[in-house]
Every structure is written in structure tokens, then in C-alpha cells.
N, C-alpha and C positions, 0 to 999 in steps of 0.2 A: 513508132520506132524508138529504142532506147537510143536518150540523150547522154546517159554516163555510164562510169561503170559502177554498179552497186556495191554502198557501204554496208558489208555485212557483221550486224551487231552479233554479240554472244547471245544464243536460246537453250539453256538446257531442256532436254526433256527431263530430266529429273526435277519430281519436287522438293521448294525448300534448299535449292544449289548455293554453296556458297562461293560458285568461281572457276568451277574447276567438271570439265566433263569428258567422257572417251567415250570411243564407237571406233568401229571395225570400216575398215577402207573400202569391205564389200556390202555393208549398210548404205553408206553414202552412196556406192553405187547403184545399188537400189532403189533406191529414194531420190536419183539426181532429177527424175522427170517428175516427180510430184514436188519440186521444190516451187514456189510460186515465185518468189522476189527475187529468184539467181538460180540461173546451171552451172555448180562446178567447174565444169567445162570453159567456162568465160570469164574474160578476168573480173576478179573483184578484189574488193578492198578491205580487208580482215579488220575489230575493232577488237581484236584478241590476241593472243599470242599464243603459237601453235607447233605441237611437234608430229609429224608425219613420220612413221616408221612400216618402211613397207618390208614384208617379210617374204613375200612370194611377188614374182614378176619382173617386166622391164619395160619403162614408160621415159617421161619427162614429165616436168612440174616446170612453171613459171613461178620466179619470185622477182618482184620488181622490174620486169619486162625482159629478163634474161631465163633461158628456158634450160633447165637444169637436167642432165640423162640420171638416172636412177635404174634400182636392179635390187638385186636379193640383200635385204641388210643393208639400204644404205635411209639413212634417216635428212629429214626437209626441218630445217627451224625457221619458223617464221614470226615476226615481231609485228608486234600492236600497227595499223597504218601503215603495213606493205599491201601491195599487192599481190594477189597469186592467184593460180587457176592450175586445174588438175587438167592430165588426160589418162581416161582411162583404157587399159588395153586390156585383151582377154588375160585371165589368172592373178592377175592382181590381191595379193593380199594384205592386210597390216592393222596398226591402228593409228589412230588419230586421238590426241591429245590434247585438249584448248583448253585454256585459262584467260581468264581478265588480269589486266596491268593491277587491278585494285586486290586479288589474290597472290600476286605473285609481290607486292608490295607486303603481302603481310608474311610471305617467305624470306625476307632478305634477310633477317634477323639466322635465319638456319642455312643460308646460304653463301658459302666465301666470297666475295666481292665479284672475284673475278670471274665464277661461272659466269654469273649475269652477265658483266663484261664480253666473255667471250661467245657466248650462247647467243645472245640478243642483241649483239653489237653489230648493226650489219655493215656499217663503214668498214670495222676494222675485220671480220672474216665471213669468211663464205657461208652458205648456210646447209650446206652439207656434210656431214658425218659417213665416214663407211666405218661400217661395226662388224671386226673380226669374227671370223666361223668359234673362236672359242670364247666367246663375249657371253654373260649371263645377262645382258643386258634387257633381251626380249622376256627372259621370267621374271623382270619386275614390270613388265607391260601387259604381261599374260596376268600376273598378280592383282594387279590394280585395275583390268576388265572382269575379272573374277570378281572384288570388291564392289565393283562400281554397279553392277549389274545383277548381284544376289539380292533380291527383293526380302527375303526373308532376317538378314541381318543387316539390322540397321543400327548396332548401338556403337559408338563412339566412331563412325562411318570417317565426318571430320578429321579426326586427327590421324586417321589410317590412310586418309590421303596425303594428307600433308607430311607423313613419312614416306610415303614411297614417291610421292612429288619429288619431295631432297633426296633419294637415293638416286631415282632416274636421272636426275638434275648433275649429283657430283660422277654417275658413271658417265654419262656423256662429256659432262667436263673432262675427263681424265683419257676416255678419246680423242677429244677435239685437242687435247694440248699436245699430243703424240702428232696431230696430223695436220696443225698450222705450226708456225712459228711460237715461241716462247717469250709474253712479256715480264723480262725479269727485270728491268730497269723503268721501275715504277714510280719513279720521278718523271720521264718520259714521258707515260701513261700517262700520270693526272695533268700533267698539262697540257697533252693534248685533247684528253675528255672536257679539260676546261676550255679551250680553242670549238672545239666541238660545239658547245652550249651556248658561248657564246654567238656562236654562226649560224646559230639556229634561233636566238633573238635579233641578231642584227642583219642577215642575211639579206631582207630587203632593202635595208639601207645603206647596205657597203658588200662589194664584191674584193675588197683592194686588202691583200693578206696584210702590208703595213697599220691597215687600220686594227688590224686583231693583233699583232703583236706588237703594238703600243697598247691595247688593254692590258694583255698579256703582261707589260713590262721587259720585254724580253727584244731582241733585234728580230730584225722580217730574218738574217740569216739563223738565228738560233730558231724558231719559229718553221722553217726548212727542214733544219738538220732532225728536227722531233718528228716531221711528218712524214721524212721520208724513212726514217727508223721506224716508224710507226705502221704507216700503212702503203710506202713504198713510193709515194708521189710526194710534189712539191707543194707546200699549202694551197699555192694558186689554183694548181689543179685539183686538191682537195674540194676548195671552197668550187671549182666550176662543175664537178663533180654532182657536189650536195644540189647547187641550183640546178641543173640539170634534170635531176632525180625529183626534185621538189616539181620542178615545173611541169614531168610527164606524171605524177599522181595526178597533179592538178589539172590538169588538160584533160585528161578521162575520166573524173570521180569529178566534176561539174561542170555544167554548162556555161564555165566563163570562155567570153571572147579570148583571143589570142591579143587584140590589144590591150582590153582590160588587163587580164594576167601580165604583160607587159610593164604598165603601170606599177602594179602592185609588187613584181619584184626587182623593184627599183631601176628600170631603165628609162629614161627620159623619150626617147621614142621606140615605138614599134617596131620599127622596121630593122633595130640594131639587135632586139630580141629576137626578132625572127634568123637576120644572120648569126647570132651565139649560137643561138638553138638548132638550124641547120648545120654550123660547123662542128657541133660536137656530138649529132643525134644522126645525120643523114638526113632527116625530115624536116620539112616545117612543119610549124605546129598543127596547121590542120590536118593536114596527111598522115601526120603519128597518130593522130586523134583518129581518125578513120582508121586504119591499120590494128587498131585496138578494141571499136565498138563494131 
């Protein structure tokens, strides 16, 4: 019986990849029962970061244990160390887009800050896009399966992705900021990515929002006021949030006990983890755990 859920690394079938590969939604469905180490179908845990754009059909997609509806034109972004799992329905069409953090790190340099931000940012937006019936958006995905797949031209292949990489990259941006919220007070921003970072080093050793906005330098109320301009809650609930999400990767992508994990993010007994973890999941951790494998 599987004990987790599987970390699925990046494999190109292309030789010689530097990071970056696509395939058709109806490949993967073809290939979902020859897969050996995972069935789409069941949650797994991406070591890549991934854009889903399906062209034909109506299904759902899981991203991070919340199970997303989809339809004609609507696109899934998914970042490095989420979860997700497909389901497939009859007619399904699209493509599928994955790249490694360590290619899209050598894109920053061609990319405005804030795509990244808003694209790959899963705290602060959803990861769904709906793409207008007048959006040119699918001819640079028809473009770049075109490239990626003509065997016969291979010369300067590289830098033909990495333009249509940053084209797809700012047309989705330029979606996505029509269909979230607008961060235009970007002092706001950095300090709360910088809240963010650091709750992501100290998270085991402090749940208490005064403790981050004394790094900060700022009051726990100013500290508030950025989280809830920000991503619409109060840091507390921010920060109970992230541990939340932290502790159901962890609970199904390894076979640690539920008190170990306990331990390790920073609760002094078990048994006070298992009620946080009930009062803000429905579950105990075993029972989520089950629910999932």
C-alpha cells in the first residue's frame, strides 16, 4: 500500500532540456496508465512549476487540496512543492507547460517582478485564469508545441523558448491583473513578502504574529493593516493558514507520525496540534491523511 503521496520530479522526454517542456493534455491521458511512479489522477506533489491550459472540456483539478472546476479557456498555474492531481473527463483538450524553479530563475531577468509575484504566488492569488474568447493567448501555446516538437529544427531551439516563455508569462500576467485585485502600493507588498520569508524560516519556532512584526520593526497593528490589504486576513490567520497548508503537504508526501510532525512544528504537545489541526482542517491528522492516500 502507498505510504505517501508521490514527489514527482521534472523528466523531460526531450534530449539535452534545459528546464522547460510541453505536451498535450490528451498525451498525458494516454500515457496516465503506463505511468509507473504516479496516476495523475492521485494527488502528487509537483517538483516544478506548471501551467495547465485546457482548450476543450469541463473537469476539476486539485491544487493544494482544494479542487478547482475548469472549462473551455480556463488555465491552472501551479508552483514548485504544491500539490495537485487531475481528473480526467471525456473531450478534454489543452497543453501542459512545466519548467524547473532553476529555468524560470534564469527568466527573472526578462520578467517584471510582479508576474512572478502574481503568477507563482499562491498565498496571495488563486491559481486560476479564465482567458477571453478574444485572447491570442492559445497561439503562443500552439506556437511553442509547434517548436517544441518539430524534430527537424533544432537551431537556436533555446532562445525560441525562452521568448515565447516571456510572452506567455506577461500575456497571463496581463489577464490575471484584470481578474484579481491590483498591487499598486508596493511598499505594502515588500513587506509583506518580507513577513512571508520570514515565516517560512521561523514558522517552526513561532506561530505568535508579534514575533514577526518585531523582526519586521513595525507594530503587530501595522503588521495587520498590510495583511489584510494584502491578502484579506489578519497575520494570525495568515501565519495559521501557512502552518495549516505546511502540515497537510507534510502529512501526505511522508510518512511522518502525527506526533513527530507535532514536534517539529513547534508545538510542545501533541495533542494541542491535533486540536489546531482539527479546528482549522475538520480532520485529524490521521483521517486527512487517509482521505488523501
Amino acid at each position: 500500500m502507498q505510504k505517501d503521496i508521490p514527489n514527482i520530479e521534472f523528466n523531460a522526454k526531450k534530449p539535452n532540456n534545459s528546464g522547460i517542456e510541453i505536451l498535450t493534455i490528451e498525451d498525458l491521458v494516454a500515457r496516465k496508465d503506463l505511468a509507473k511512479d504516479h496516476h495523475p489522477e492521485k494527488a502528487h506533489q509537483v517538483a516544478f512549476n506548471m501551467i495547465v491550459y485546457y482548450t476543450e472540456g469541463e473537469t476539476k483539478q486539485l491544487v493544494d487540496f482544494v479542487w478547482h472546476p475548469v472549462k473551455k479557456n480556463t488555465i491552472i498555474h501551479i508552483s514548485k512543492g504544491q500539490i495537485n492531481a487531475f481528473q480526467f473527463t471525456k473531450g478534454l483538450k489543452g497543453y501542459i507547460l512545466l519548467f524547473t524553479d532553476l529555468y524560470l530563475q534564469k527568466q527573472i531577468n526578462t520578467l517584471p517582478k510582479n508576474e512572478i509575484e502574481r503568477l507563482f504566488n499562491a498565498h496571495l492569488f488563486s491559481p486560476i485564469i479564465q482567458v477571453p474568447e478574444d485572447s491570442n493567448v492559445l497561439s503562443y501555446f500552439d506556437l511553442f508545441y509547434e517548436e517544441y516538437t518539430n524534430s527537424k529544427e533544432d537551431y537556436n531551439q533555446e532562445n525560441t523558448y525562452k521568448s515565447l516563455h516571456s510572452i506567455i508569462f506577461s500575456k497571463l500576467e496581463r489577464l490575471k491583473q484584470y481578474q484579481t485585485f491590483h498591487l499598486k502600493q508596493t511598499d505594502k507588498l515588500e513587506t509583506f513578502l518580507q513577513f512571508k520569508s520570514l515565516l517560512e524560516a521561523h514558522y517552526k519556532s513561532s506561530r505568535n504574529a508579534d514575533f514577526y512584526a518585531d523582526k519586521l520593526n513595525i507594530t503587530y497593528k501595522h503588521l495587520n493593516t498590510i495583511c489584510k490589504s494584502t491578502v484579506g486576513v489578519t497575520a494570525k490567520q495568515f501565519i495559521d493558514q501557512f502552518l495549516v497548508l505546511e502540515a497537510k503537504r507534510l502529512l501526505v508526501n511522508s510518512d511522518i507520525k502525527s506526533t513527530e510532525l507535532a514536534y517539529n512544528l513547534g508545538f510542545e504537545e501533541p495533542t494541542n496540534f491535533v486540536k489546531y489541526f482539527k479546528k482549522h482542517t475538520g480532520f485529524t491528522p490521521n483521517s486527512f491523511k487517509k482521505e488523501y492516500i
